[in-house]
C-alpha positions, 0 to 999 in steps of 0.5 A: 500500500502506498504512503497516500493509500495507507494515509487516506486508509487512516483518515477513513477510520478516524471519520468512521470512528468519530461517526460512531460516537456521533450519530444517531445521537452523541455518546455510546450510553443512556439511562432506561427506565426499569418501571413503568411510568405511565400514570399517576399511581406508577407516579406514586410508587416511583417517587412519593410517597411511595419511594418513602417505603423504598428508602425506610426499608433501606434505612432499616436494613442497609443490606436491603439496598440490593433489592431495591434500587440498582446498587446491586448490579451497578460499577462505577469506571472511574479515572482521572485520564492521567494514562488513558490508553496509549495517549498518555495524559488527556486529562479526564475530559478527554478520558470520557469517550473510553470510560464509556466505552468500557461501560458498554463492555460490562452491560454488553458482556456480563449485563452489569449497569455502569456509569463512567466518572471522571474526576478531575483531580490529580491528588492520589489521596484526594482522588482517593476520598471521592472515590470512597464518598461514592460508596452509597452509590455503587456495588463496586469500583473499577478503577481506570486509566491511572497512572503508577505509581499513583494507581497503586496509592488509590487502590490501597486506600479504596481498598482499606476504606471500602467494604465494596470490591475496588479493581483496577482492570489495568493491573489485575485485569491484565495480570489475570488474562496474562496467567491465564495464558501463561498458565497454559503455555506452560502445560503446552511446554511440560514446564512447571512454575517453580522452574522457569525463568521470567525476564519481564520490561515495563515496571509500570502498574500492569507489569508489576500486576502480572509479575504479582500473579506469577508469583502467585501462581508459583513462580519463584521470586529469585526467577524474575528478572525485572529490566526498565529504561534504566537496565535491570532492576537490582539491589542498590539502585536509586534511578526511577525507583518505587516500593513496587519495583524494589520488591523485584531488585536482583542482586548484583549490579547494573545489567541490561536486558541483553546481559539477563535474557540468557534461557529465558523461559518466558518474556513479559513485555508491556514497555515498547516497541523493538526492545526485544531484538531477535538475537535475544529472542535466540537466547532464550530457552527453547519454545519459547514463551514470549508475551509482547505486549506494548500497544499498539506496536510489540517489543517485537513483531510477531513475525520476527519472533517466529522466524528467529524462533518458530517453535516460540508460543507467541502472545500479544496485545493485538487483535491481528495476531493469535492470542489477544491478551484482552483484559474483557476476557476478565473484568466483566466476569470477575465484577458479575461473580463478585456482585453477585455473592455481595463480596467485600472485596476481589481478593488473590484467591477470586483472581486465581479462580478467574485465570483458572476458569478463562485456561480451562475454557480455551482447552475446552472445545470451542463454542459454535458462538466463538467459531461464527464470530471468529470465521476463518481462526483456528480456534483450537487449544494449541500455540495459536489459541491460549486464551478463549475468544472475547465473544465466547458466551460461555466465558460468563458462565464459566468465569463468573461462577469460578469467581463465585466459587473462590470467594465464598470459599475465602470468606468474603462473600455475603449472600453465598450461593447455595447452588452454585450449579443452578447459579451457572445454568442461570449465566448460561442462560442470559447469555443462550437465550433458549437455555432457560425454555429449553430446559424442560425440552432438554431434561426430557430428552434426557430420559432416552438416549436417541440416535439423530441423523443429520442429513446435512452432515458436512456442515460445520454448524451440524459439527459443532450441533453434534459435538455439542449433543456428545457434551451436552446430551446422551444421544448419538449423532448419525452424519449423512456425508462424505466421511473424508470431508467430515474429517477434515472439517472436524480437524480444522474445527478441533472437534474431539468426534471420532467416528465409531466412537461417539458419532456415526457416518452414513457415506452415501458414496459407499454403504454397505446398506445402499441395497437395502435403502433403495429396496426399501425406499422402490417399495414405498414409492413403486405406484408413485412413479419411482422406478428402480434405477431412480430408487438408486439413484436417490439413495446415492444423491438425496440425503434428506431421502436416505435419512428418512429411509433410516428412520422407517426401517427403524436406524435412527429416532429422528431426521433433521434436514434443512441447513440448506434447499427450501422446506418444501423439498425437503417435506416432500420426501419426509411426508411421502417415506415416513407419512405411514400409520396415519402420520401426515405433516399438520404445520410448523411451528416456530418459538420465538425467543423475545425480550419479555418472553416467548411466543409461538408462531404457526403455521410458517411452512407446510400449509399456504393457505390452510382449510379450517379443518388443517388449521384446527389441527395445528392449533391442537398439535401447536398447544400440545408441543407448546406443553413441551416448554412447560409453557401453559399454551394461549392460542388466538385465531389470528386474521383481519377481522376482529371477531367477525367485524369483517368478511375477509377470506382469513376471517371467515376461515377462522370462524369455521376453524372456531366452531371445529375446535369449540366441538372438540371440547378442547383443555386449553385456552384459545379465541379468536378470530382476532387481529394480532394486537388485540391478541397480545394485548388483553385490555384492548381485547376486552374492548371488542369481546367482553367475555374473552374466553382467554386470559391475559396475552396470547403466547402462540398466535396461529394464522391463515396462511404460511404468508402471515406466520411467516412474515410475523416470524421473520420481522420478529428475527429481524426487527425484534431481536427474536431468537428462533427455535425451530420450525418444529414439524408438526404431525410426524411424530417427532420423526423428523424436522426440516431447519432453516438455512439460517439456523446456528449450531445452537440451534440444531442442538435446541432441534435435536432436543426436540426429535426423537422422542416417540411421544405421540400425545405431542402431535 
């Protein structure tokens, strides 16, 4: 790229940047209601009197701040900006822009409200004494972006004054993502803490911090090697030194990083750039750790490093490199799991537990999540992959409930969490938005172990849906592919399926069944025009039909197909090889996944424009499914027409289907026919029907036609942030279910859940 490209390159990010803080309105935060205020007795209990009750109960009971106000889930980022990022001293006007952003971080990542403050005062004492009067206000205290050695001034006096968690993220935060990788490091090495050598540069607040945790964690104190501006630092020396670096002085006099780095296991850079040259790097013991981290340019490039020592495990502070010591990796799960026990402070046992918890994600198997927002990364535990990812959802439940853990157990928690297993599935779920209703869905499924075939058995989303079944369940996945490609697409993922082990692999290429599967599916379709030799040729090319065959002669429980090709296709063969002892296909069924709560939507696939005698059947079929969630099932008839106020084909078909159902004597509520306001809304209900048949909102709306189901679906995804489980096909017994191409892996697995399980009273 040329000077002028590179220069304009630049000039664009910095506009793109400045428009982002800009529009469509100033700033990357707001302030939301939590209560409604819509009349005057919402006026009354929001303020007074009825606020009074609020604040007597506190006055009463200090403790019952928690329950109500915000204290509880609230952290205050707090600055003076004397060392803001890379910029140095801005001041603490100048420092707003990433006091917020750091806001967004924890409500984005961990769902803690936050409100950034910046202070205006130089003073470490005096910056330290508004910050203790904030108590009242916060549940606790990041401190940020201050400079060392005052950072470590107000820290100590927070921490000594205050009986709320006070964390400067620039310290721990990093010391906590730099043992996580370190810890890790050492176990892809075979080397132990007690053995290794540290050469570290930098003493400022994050590297003093990191030094602190590695010595935590096990390494020797005589092992660290602490260099500067001014060379080593030893016993003796007067230049630029602080009670923090003293604690690190070697004896012996004045050396220089070059004279220390001899057999070096593990280099900590957070000083500048080019100071590690590579005939240093030569130096150093073999593989290497080296962990470069000064922004936004290393104490070495990454690719000097490995062409001086390509068996070197490399870290640094950059997005465009593998392993991104990234301190959102910590601080917004250390503040939940803390905030969440009532600690009274975050002490070295919470910060163990949270390097713990973040290694032992990265050796996990990577989530689905991770590998979609990560496309095209190897993200499997190795060199390249140290710490998980930022965007990894597993991180708060794995993270937070470790940090949970270790405090409890260290006798600084509050209000103890009895049940530390329910209080990570309760994590898990605000950040799996289908954990929480999936849960009756999946403790059934739980009951049987269930083979499951997946059509489309080289898709990666499929992989990840089968490798999570192998952790998550006791089915047993069955691939429909090319059994090569499936292994390369399981190394390249890091999947830890092995074929005949806990997966299962039709090659449609070559199966000793082939014989028997077109014999089967000829015998089905032989006065449906299929002759042999388009028997055969099916059963070599068509998956969906060759999943389908399985399940007739009884090899698998349940089909899933439809990661790609049109539902219809696909129902097709479904309805004509499993459509046998009464089973037809009725409709299907999608579960929205909404902010206040779910909602079912039907029919959105099988039928376009559906008799009153088809729709009564997917009303009966969609409550007893809808059971399935645990979900006591609300059906409104939706149409144009407004109890009978107009005579629209949708209105009229849904009258007829009122009096089927009404004959039928049915043990669940519905009504209709009704517009789809009226049916989420039971005041403005009333208005039109007086003696409404159905209580409060309707949780699963039914439709004329696939058009109106599947628009009301498709705007909820797009517009209304609804995460879909489904569709959910109705009426084959739960023999099979066609998917989306949309779908996610997390998805599949919610789908896999669903299939199965022979139970003929769900429709």
């Amino acid at each position: 790229m040329s000077d002028k490209n590179h220069d304009d390159a630049q000039a664009a990010q910095r506009q793109a940047a400045l428009d982002y803080h800009q529009f469509p309105k100033p700033g990357k935060l707001e302030i939301r209601a939590t209560k409604p205020l819509a009349n005057g007795r919402d006026l009354a209990l929001a303020y007074s009197p009825g606020v009074a009750d609020a604040s007597t109960a506190i006055h009463q009971n200090p403790d019952s701040a928690r329950d109500y106000t915000a204290r509880g889930n609230l952290v205050a980022v707090v600055t003076n900006g004397t060392a803001v990022l890379g910029l140095g001293n801005i001041g603490a006007l100048a420092s707003k822009p990433v006091m917020e952003g750091k806001a967004v971080l924890f409500k984005k990542f961990a769902g803690i409200d936050c409100f950034d403050i910046e202070l205006d005062e130089a003073d470490p004492e005096k910056l330290a004494d508004i910050v203790c009067a904030l108590e009242p206000t916060f549940g606790a205290i990041n401190l940020e972006d201050i400079k060392a050695p005052d950072c470590f001034i107000v820290e100590r006096l927070c921490r000594e004054r205050m009986n709320i968690p006070v964390f400067h993220d620039d310290q721990h935060g990093t010391a906590i993502v730099v043992g996580a990788a370190a810890l890790n490091a050492l176990k892809l090495t075979n080397r132990k803490w007690a053995d290794i050598k540290v050469v570290s540069t930098g003493g400022g607040a994050a590297g003093i911090a990191c030094l602190n945790m590695l010595l935590t964690l096990g390494v020797r104190r005589e092992n660290v090697f602490l260099c500067d501006l001014h060379g080593l630092v030893h016993e003796g020396r007067a230049d630029d030194m602080t009670e923090q670096k003293a604690a690190y002085a070697q004896p012996g006099g004045p050396r220089q990083l070059g004279d220390v780095i001899d057999g070096a296991d593990l280099f900590l850079g957070l000083s500048g750039p080019g100071i590690l040259k590579p005939e240093m790097v030569a130096r150093m013991a073999a593989k290497p750790i080296i962990f470069a981290l000064a922004n936004p340019n290393p104490e070495i490039a990454y690719d000097l490093a490995k062409s001086t020592a390509p068996d070197a495990i490399i870290a640094t502070g950059r997005s465009d490199h593998p392993n991104q010591v990234n301190n959102v990796l910590c601080f917004p799960f250390i503040f939940r799991g803390a905030l969440d026990v009532g600690a009274t402070e975050i002490n070295e046992d919470m910060k163990v537990g949270c390097v713990e918890g973040i290694a032992a994600l990265a050796r996990a198997t990577t989530s689905a999540e991770a590998a979609a927002a990560y496309q095209g990364e190897q993200l499997t535990f190795g060199s390249d992959y140290l710490i998980p990812k930022p965007f990894d959802p597993r991180l708060m439940g794995v993270v937070a409930s470790a940090v949970a853990r270790a405090a409890m157990d260290s006798g600084v928690a509050t209000r103890p969490i009895e049940d530390l297993g329910a209080y990570k599935r309760h994590l898990d779920a605000s950040v799996f938005k289908s954990a929480l209703i999936m849960r009756p869905v999946f403790s059934a499924a739980a009951q049987v172990q269930r083979r499951i075939v997946f059509a489309e058995g080289e898709d990666e989303r499929v992989l990840r849906a089968a490798q999570a079944m192998m952790e998550e369940t006791t089915d047993i996945p069955i691939l429909i592919g090319r059994p090569d490609v499936i292994a390369t697409r399981i190394n390249r993922a890091g999947l830890t399926l092995e074929p005949g082990r806990n997966l299962q692999i039709v090659n449609p290429e070559s199966d000793p069944r082939y014989r028997d599967y077109w014999e089967t599916y000829h015998a089905l379709m032989a006065r449906r025009g299929v002759a042999p030799d388009i028997a055969r040729a099916t059963m070599r090319t068509n998956t969906t039909a060759i999943g389908a065959v399985m399940v007739q002669r009884g090899e698998a429980d349940s089909l899933i197909c439809g990661t790609f090709g049109q539902f219809l296709w696909h129902l097709r063969y479904i309805a004509d090889i499993l459509g046998q002892g009464g089973l037809h296909p009725i409709g299907a069924l999608s579960l929205m996944i909404l902010e206040d709560g779910p909602l079912f939507i039907a029919d959105t696939h099988v039928h376009a424009n559906p008799t009153p005698a088809q729709i009564s059947e997917t009303v009966v079929a969609a409550a007893r499914h809808v059971r399935r969630f645990g979900v006591k099932p609300r059906i409104a008839l939706c149409s144009g027409s407004q109890f009978g106020n107009l005579e629209s084909a949708s209105g009229t078909t849904m009258r007829a289907t009122m009096a089927i159902l009404d004959a039928m004597k049915l043990d669940f509520q519905y009504e209709g026919e009704m517009n789809v306001d009226a049916a989420l809304d039971a005041d403005l209900r009333a208005r039109f029907l007086a003696d409404c048949r159905m209580e409060g909102a309707a949780n699963t709306l039914v439709f004329a036609s696939t058009d109106a189901a599947g628009a009301t679906r498709n705007i909820l995804k797009a517009r209304a942030g609804g995460l879909e489980v489904g569709p959910i096909l109705m009426g084959m017994g739960n023999k099979a279910h066609i998917v989306t191409p949309s779908i996610t892996a997390r998805g599949l697995l919610n789908i896999s859940a669903l299939a199965g399980t022979p139970v003929t009273h769900y429709g």
